[in-house]
C-alpha positions in Angstrom: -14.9 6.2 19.7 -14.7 6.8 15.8 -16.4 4.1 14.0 -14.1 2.5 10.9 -15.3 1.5 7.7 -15.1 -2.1 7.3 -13.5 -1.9 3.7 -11.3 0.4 2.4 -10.7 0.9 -1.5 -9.6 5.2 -1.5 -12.9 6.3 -2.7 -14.8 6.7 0.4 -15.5 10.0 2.2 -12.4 11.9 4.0 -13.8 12.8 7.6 -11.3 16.2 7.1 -10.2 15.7 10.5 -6.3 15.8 9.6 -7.1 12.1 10.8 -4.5 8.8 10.3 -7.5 7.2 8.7 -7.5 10.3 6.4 -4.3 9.4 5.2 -4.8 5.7 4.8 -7.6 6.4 2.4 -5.8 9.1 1.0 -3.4 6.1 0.1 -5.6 3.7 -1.3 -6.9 6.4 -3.5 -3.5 7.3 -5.2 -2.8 3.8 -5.1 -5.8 2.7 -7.1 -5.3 5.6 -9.2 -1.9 5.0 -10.4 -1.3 8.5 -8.8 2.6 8.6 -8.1 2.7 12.3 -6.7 -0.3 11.3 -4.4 1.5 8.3 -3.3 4.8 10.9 -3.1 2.6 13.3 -0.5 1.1 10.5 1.3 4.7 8.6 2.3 7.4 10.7 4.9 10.2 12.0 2.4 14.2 11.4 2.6 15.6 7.7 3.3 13.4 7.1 7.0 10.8 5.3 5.0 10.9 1.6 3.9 8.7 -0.8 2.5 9.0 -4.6 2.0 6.5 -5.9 -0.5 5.9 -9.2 -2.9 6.9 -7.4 -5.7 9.8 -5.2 -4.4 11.8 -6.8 -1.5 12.8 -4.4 0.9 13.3 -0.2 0.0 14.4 1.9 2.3 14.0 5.6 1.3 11.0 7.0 -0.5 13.4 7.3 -3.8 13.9 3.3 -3.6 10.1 3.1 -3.0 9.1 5.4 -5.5 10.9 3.4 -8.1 9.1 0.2 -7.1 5.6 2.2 -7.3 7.0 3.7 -11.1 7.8 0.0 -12.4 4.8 -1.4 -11.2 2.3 1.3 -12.6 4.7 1.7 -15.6 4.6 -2.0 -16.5 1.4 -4.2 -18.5 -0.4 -4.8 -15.6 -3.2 -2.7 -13.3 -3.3 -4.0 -9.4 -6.3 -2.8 -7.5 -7.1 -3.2 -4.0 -8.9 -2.7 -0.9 -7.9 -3.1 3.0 -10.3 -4.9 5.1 -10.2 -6.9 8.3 -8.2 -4.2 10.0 -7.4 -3.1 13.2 -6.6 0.8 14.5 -4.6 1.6 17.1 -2.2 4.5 17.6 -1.0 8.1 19.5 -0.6 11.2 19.1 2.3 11.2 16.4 1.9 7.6 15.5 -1.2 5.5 13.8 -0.9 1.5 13.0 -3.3 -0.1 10.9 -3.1 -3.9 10.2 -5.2 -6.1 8.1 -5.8 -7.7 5.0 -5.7 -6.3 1.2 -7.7 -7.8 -1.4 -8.1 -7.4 -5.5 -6.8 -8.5 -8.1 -3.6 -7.9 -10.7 -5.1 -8.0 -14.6 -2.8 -7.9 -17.6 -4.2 -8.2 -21.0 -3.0 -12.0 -21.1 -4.5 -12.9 -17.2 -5.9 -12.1 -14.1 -5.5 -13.4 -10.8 -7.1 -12.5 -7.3 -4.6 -11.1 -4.3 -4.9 -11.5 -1.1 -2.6 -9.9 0.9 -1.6 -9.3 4.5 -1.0 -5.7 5.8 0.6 -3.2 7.5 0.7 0.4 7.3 2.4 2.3 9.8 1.9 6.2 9.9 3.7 9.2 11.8 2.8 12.6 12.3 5.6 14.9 10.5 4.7 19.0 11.0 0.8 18.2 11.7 0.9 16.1 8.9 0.4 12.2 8.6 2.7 10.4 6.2 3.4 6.7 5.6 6.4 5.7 7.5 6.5 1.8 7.0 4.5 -0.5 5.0 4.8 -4.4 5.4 3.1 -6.6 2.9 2.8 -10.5 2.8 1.2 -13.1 0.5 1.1 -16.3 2.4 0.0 -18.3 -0.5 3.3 -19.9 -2.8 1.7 -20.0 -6.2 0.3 -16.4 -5.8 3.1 -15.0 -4.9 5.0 -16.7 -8.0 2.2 -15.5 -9.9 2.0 -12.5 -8.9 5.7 -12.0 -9.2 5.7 -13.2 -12.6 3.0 -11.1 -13.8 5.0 -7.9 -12.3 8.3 -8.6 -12.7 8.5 -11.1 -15.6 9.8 -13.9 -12.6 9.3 -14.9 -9.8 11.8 -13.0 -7.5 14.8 -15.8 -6.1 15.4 -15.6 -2.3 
């Protein structure tokens, strides 16, 4: 059994066994980074992905995600963050890794902490893992609104 890290943040070691957790670290790096064509490699191409985040309802298609990714590392503020409390469990062609994210979103006016519930959901495409779904939640009102604001400008209405 392959032992997991208890923290992820995209600077640890790669194992460079063409692993799922490979690519989930992979992902956190580019993240972290700001790194749109890492992000672009690390995601499955065409209109099969989606996402549905705080800050970007639901995309479907790496275009309609890429966009959200562009506005938030074009815009004032910088959003770090590392996955934790996790679990692993997957196949051959498919990897599932759900936990918690945790940082914080800084612009030069404020800061707040995030914390964030999970889920990143990976295929294997031609040997390769790429991102198929992400699902992310924060269960806390005045966060989100926060949060929202501090991306968006608003909070988003439902």
């Amino acid at each position: 059994m392959t032992t997991l890290p208890t923290r992820i943040m995209g600077f640890e070691p790669l194992r460079g066994d063409g692993s799922a957790l490979d690519a989930l670290i992979e992902f956190y790096r580019a993240f972290n980074t700001r790194d749109l064509p890492g992000l672009a490699a690390n995601w499955a191409d065409g209109e099969a992905p989606s996402m549905d985040n705080p800050i970007g309802d639901i995309r479907r298609g790496w275009p309609a995600i890429a966009a959200t990714y562009g506005k938030l590392f074009d815009g004032p503020a910088s959003v770090r963050v590392s996955f934790h409390d996790f679990t692993s469990q997957g196949g051959n062609d498919w990897h599932l890794f759900v936990g918690r994210e945790q940082g914080v979103c800084k612009t030069p006016e404020s800061a707040i902490d995030l914390r964030i519930r999970t889920t990143r959901w990976f295929v294997r495409i031609d040997g390769v893992w790429r991102q198929l779904h992400h699902h992310g939640s924060i269960e806390e009102p005045t966060m989100l609104a926060a949060y929202q604001r501090m991306i968006l400008g608003a909070p988003m209405e439902h």
